[in-house]
N, C-alpha and C positions, 0 to 999 in steps of 0.2 A: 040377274035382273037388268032390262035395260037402264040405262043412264038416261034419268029427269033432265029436258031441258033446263036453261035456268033463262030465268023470267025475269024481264025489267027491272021487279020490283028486288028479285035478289040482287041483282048486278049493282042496283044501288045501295043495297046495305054492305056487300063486299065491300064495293067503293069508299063507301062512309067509312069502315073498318080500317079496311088498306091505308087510309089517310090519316087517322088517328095514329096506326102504326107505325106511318111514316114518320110523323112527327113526334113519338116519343123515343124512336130509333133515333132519328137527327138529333134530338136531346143528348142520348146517350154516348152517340159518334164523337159529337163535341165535347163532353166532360170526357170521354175517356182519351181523345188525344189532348186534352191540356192539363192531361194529368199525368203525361207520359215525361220521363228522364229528360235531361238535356244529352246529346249525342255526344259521345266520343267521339270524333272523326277516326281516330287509328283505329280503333275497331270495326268502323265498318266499309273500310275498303284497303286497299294497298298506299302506301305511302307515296304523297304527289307528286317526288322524284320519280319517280318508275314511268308514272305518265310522261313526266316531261324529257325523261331520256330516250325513252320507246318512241315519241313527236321528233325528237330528234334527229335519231337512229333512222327513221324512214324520210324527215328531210332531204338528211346526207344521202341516202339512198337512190331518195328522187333525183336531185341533183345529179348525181354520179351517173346514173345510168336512163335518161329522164323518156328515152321508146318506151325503155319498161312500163311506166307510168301512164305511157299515152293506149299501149297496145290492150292495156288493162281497163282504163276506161272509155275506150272504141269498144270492147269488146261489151262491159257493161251497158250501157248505153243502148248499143244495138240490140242485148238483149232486151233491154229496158222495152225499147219501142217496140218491138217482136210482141210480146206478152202485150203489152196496151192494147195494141192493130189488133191482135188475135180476142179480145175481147170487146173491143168496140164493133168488129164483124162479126160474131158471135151473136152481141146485143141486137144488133142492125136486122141481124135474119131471121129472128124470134125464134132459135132452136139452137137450144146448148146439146151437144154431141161431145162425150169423154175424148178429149184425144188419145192417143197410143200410150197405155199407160207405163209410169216409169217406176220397176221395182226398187231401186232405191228410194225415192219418194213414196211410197205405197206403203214401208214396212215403219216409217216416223209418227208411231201412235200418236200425234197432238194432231194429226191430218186423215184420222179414219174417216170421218163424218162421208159419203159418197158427193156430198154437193162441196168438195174442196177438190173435187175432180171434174163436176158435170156442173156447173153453175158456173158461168164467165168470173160472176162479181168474186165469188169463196176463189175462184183456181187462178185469179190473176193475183188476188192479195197473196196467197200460196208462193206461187212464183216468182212474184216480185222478191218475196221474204228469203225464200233459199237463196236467189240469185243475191241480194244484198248479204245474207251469211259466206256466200260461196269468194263473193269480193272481197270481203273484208280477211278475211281467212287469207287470201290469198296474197292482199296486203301485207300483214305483218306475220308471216311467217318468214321466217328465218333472216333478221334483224339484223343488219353489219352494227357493233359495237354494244351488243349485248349480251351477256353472261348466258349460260345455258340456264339459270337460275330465273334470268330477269324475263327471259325467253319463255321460260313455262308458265310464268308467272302472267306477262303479257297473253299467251295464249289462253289462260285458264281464264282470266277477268274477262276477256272479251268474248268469249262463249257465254261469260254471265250475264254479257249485256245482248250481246244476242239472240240468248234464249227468251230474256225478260221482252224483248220484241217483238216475238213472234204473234203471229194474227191470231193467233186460237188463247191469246193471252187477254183480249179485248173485246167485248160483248159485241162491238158494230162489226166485227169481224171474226165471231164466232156462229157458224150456224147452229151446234150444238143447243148455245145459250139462248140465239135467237128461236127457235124453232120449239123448246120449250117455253120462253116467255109467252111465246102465242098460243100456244098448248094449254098455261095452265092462265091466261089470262093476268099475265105480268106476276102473279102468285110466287111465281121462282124467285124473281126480283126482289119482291119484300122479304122473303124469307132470306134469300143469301146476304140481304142486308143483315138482318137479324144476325147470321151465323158472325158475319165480318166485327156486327159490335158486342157477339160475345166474346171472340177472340182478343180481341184490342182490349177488354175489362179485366179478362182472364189474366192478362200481359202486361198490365199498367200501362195502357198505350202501345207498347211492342206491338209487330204483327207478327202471329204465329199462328201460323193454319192446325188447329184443331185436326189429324189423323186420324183417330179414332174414337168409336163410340165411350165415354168415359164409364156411361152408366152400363156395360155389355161384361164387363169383366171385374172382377173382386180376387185379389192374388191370396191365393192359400182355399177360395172356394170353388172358380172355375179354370184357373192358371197356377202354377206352382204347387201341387195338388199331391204328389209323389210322397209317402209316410213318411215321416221321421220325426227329430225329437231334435231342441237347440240343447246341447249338452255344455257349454260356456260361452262367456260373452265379455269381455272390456269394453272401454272404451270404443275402441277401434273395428270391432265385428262381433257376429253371434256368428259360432259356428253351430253346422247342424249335420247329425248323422242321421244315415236313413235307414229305414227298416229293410234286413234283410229281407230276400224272396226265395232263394233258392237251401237247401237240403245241405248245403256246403259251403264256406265262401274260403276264397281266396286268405291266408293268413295275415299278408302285409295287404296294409289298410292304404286307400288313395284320397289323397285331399286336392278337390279341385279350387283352385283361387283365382276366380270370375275378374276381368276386370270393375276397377272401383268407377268408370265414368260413365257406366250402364249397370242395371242391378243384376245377381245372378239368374234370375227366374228366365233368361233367356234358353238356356238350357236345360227350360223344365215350363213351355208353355204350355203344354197339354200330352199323355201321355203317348199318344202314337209316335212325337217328334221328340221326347226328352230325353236327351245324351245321359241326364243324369238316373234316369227311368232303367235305361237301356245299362249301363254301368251295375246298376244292382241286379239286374238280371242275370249277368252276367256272372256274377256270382263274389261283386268285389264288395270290402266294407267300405263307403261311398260316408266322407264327410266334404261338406263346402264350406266355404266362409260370403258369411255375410255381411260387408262392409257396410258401414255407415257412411248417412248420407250427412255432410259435414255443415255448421255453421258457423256464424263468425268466430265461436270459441276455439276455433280449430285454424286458429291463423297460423300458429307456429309449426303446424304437424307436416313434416317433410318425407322423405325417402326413407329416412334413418328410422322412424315414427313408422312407415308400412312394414317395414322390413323387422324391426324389435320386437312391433308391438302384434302383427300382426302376422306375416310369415313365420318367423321364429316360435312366435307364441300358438301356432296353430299347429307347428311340427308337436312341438313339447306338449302339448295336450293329448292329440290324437295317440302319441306313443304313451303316455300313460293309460288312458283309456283301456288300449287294444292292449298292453302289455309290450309291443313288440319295441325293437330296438331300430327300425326303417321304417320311413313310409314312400308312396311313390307319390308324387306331384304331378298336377296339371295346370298351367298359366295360359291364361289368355289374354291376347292384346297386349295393354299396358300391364296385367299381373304377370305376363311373360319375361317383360321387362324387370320387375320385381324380382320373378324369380332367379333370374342371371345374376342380377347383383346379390339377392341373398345365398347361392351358388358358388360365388364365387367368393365373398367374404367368407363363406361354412371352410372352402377348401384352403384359403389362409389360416384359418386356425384349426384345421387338420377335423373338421365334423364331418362325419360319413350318414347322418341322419337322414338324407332325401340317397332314394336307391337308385330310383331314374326317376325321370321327369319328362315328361310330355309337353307340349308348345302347340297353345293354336295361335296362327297369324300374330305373328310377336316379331317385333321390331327390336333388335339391338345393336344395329348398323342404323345409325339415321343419316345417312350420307345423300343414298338418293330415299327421302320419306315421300313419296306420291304426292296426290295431290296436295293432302294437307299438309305439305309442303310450304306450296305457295304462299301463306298467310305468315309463312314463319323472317320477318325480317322488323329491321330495330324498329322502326314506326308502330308495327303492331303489338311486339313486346313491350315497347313502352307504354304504349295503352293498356295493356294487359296488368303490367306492373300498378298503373297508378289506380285502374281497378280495384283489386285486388288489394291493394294498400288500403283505400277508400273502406270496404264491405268485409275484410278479412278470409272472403273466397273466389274464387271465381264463380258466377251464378250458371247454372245448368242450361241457363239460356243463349248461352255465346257457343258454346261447344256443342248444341243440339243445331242452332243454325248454322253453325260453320259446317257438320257434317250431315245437315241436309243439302246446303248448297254444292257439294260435293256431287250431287243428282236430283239437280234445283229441280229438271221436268217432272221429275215421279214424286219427289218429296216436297216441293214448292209450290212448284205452278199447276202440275196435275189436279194437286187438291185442291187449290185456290178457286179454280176453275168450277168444279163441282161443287163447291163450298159456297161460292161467295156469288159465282153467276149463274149457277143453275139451281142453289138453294136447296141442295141434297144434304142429307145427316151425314155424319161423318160413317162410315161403314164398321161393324164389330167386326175387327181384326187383330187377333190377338200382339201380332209380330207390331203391326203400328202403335195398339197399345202399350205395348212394353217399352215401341222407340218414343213414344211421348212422357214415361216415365222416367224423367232423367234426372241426374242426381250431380250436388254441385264437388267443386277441388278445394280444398284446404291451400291456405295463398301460398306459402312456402315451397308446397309439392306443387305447386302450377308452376314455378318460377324456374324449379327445379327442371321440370319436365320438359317445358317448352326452349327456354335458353341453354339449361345444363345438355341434355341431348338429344332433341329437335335442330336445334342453332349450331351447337359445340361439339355434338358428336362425342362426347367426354369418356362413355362405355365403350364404346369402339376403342378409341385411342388410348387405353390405359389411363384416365387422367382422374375419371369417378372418385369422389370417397364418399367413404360411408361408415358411419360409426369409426371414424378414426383411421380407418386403413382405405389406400389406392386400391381398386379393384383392378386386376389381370382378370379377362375371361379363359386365356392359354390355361390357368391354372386349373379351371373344371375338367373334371374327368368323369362328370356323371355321365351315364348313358344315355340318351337323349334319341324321341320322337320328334318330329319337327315336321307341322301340318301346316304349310299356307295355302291358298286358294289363290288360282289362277288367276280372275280380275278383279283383285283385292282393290278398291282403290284407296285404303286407310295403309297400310301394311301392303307395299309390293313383295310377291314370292320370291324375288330375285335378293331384295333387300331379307328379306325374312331370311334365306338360307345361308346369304352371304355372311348374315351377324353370327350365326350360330354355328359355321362352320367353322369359326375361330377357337372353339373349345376343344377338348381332347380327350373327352368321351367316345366310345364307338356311335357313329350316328345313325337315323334310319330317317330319308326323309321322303315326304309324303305330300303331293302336288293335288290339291284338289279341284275341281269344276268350280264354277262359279265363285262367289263373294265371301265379303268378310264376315255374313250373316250365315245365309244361304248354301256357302261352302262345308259349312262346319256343320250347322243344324240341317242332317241331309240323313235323316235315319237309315238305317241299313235292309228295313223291307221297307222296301217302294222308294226308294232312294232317288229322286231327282236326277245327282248329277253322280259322274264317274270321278276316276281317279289315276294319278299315274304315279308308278314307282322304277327305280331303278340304285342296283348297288354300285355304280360306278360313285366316283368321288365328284362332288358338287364344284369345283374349282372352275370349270368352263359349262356355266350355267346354259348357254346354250346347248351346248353339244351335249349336258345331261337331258335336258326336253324332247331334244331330238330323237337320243335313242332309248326314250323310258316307255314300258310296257303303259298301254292304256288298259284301264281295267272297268267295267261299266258301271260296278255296282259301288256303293256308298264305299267311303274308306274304315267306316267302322269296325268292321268285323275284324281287317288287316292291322286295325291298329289294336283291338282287345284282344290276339293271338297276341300282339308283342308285348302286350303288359303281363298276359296271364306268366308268359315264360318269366318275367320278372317281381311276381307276384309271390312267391315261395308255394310252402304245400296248402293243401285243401285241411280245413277245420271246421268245426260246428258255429252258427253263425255267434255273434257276439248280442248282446245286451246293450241297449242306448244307456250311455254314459257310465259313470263309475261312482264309487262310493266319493272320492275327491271332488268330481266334478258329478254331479247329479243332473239329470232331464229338468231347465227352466221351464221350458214351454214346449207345445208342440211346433214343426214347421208349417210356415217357413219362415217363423218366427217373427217381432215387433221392428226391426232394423229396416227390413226390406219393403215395412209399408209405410215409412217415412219419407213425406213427400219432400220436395226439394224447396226451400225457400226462395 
């Protein structure tokens, strides 16, 4: 049908509307920012030394060498007035013509829109903006009297103020936003209002861009969906075994152990993509754990508390279950980390109960830790500490934004952008629901984590204890997979294999395409990204990269050949649970839909 005009008389009750709207949003906007925390400073940015040494650093710099200085802003400058001239004659001749376009510029998604190319006003805000990112960048790079630390650290904060700059961040220099406002008759506007003071309500004042549709997904009805049964539970997690699928399984049973700062259900968002879908098919008997999501009663539970209560206690269940006297392991992330140190404590008191073990993107070298690096010094710890002290956790809210910031434009400002100025719904997607599902740390095991070996590197260096005894990783002899992803930026693959080739298990290590997400959840039909392996010895991580077989299709399959070979014989499938431990519920149990406080 065609589209009714609309008539005077509608525009004025819109209006009427709109204005009432606005005014009970303005209501809203103001009680929920003066209802928000008072700021920590050390959480939310770098400590003011770093400013003041980095201001320094380039001082001394200037000084020293002061052409440099000049050559750099002659050169800006001139480009400056280049870009102005070229759109004040532009304007003059009343005909915007694309100049020759530039495929580096062309492929920075915040610049699709075609009038940030053919429009003077969009393509000179554009160019001013790179050419100021391209200065500044070129400024403090490589800093006389600063650490390679302080150096990344500088490099990384100044991307965050530079992205926060960018014109597509700013509705008078968004045509996106504007070209919609006129489209729906400022409509976008009140709505993205709307979105911005439900977010701020949501958050106690926080700003936290809403990702995805909340109301589009129900975990265990449209996500986490895969049968099974929760066969025990403490404290500390529900595990859950899943219903066999195939005519045989594998006799040694695998238990995966998801990290605890995101819920399992990532590896079981819908069935075409679920690692843990794809595992029972496979023909293995497939249990996970499912940690909880911690509150302030959970201030004292530390490393010793995951590893007791919750690795140990997951091996000793599943072998009575299954009967068997092995199981095989899988750690991801931070459960990676777990599983080394419960690893390598089993091999000081001589337990042979994990047969091998599997690693995705697991950190236990934190020498070089990537970006999330940067955040790691005494100003933020101490904030972190008195936090923490304060609430008896750390909230899911500091670690959710510290590792959106990590890729402010996709997870930040992308959504902000369609959120708050263009006044779009947040999109039903499962992957961002799940990233908005976040769960908080118990204060001990933050402190642990963050200072013990983020800071101190303590697992690396022999220095760990746990449960009484120094941890040696030299001392593991389990056989060991070891899966990172290429552009990991939580978990770098170089750090990944560096930590784990410290053990003395035979290894098998496994380079994936893409991310810390993306890399891993990359099913085996229709697999995104490829993979690369090679049996030389990891010691000169380059020259292993260099000469390892690329392989196109997902790593899956190559990795469910090497567990089958370490899986023992084929049997009739098993029964969820035992007479000792009996089926609570079904999956994916009452743990995993505990929201975060």
């Amino acid at each position: 049908m065609p589209h009714e005009p609309t008539t005077s008389d509608d525009n004025s009750v819109n209006l009427s509307n709109n204005l009432k709207r606005l005014e009970e949003l303005t209501n809203r906007l103001v009680a929920a920012v003066a209802g928000k925390e008072p700021q920590k400073g050390e959480l939310q940015g770098p400590d003011a030394a770093l400013y003041s040494k980095a201001a320094s650093a380039w001082m001394g710099e200037a000084m020293r060498d002061p052409s440099k200085l000049i050559e750099q802003q002659v050169g800006y400058w001139g480009e400056t007035l280049k870009y102005w001239s070229e759109a004040q004659n532009t304007l003059l001749a009343g005909e915007a013509k694309p100049p020759v376009e530039n495929k580096e510029m062309s492929q920075d998604r915040r610049f699709k829109n075609p009038l940030w190319e053919n429009h003077p006003y969009f393509r000179q805000a554009k160019q001013q903006y790179l050419l100021n990112v391209e200065m500044m960048e070129n400024s403090i790079h490589g800093l006389d009297g600063l650490s390679d630390k302080e150096q990344r650290q500088v490099d990384f904060f100044s991307r965050q103020i530079l992205d926060l700059y960018s014109p597509a961040n700013f509705l008078a220099t968004n045509p996106d936003a504007l070209e919609k406002a006129v489209e729906t008759e400022g409509q976008s506007l009140i709505d993205g209002l709307e979105n911005l003071v439900r977010d701020l309500e949501a958050n106690q004042g926080e700003l936290a861009v809403t990702l995805a549709d909340p109301d589009a997904f129900e975990v265990g009805v449209n996500i986490a969906t895969t049968p099974g049964s929760v066969v025990f539970q403490n404290r500390m997690f529900q595990l859950i075994q899943y219903k066999p699928t195939t005519e045989k399984v594998q006799a040694i049973p695998l238990i995966i152990f998801p990290p605890w700062i995101n819920k399992f259900y990532i590896l079981d968002l819908k069935e075409k993509n679920s690692l843990i879908k794809y595992a029972v098919d496979q023909g293995f008997t497939v249990f996970i754990v499912s940690w909880v999501n911690p509150d302030e009663s959970f201030r004292d539970v530390g490393f010793d508390t995951y590893v007791e209560d919750g690795l140990f206690k997951a091996v000793e269940v599943v072998k009575e279950i299954t009967s068997e006297k092995q199981v095989n392991v899988i750690g991801y992330c931070i459960a990676g980390t777990l599983l080394t140190i419960g690893l390598a404590h089993m091999a000081k008191k001589g337990d042979d109960s994990i047969k091998c073990a599997t690693y995705f993107t697991a950190m236990t070298d934190f020498e070089d830790s990537g970006d999330l690096g940067v955040f790691i010094d005494d100003g933020f710890l101490a904030g972190i500490e008195r936090e923490v002290e304060e609430k008896g956790y750390l909230s899911h809210f500091f670690m959710s934004r510290t590792f959106s910031y990590l890729r402010a434009n996709d997870l930040v400002y992308g959504p902000a952008i369609r959120s708050y100025m263009m006044g779009e719904a947040p999109p039903a997607l499962d992957l961002l629901y799940w990233n908005s599902d976040s769960t908080n740390l118990p204060a001990k095991m933050a402190r642990e984590y963050l200072s013990g070996l983020y800071r101190d590197n303590k697992l690396s260096s022999g220095e760990f204890e746990i449960l009484g005894e120094r941890l040696d990783m030299a001392a593991i002899k389990t056989p060991l997979c070891v899966i990172a992803t290429k552009s990991d930026h939580i978990a770098p693959w170089k750090s990944s294999f560096k930590g784990l080739n410290k053990t003395n298990g035979t290894k098998k290590f496994i380079l994936a395409q893409s991310g810390h997400i993306a890399g891993i959840v990359n099913p085996a039909k229709g697999g995104k990204y490829g993979h690369w392996t090679n049996k030389a010895s990891v010691s000169d991580l380059d020259k292993w990269f260099k000469d390892a077989d690329f392989h196109e299709q997902s790593w899956w399959d190559d990795w469910a050949l090497w567990l089958k070979r370490r899986s023992g014989k084929k049997i009739l499938p098993r029964e969820a649970g035992s007479k000792k431990y009996p089926v609570l519920e079904a999956a994916p149990g009452s743990f995993v839909k505990a929201k975060a406080k």
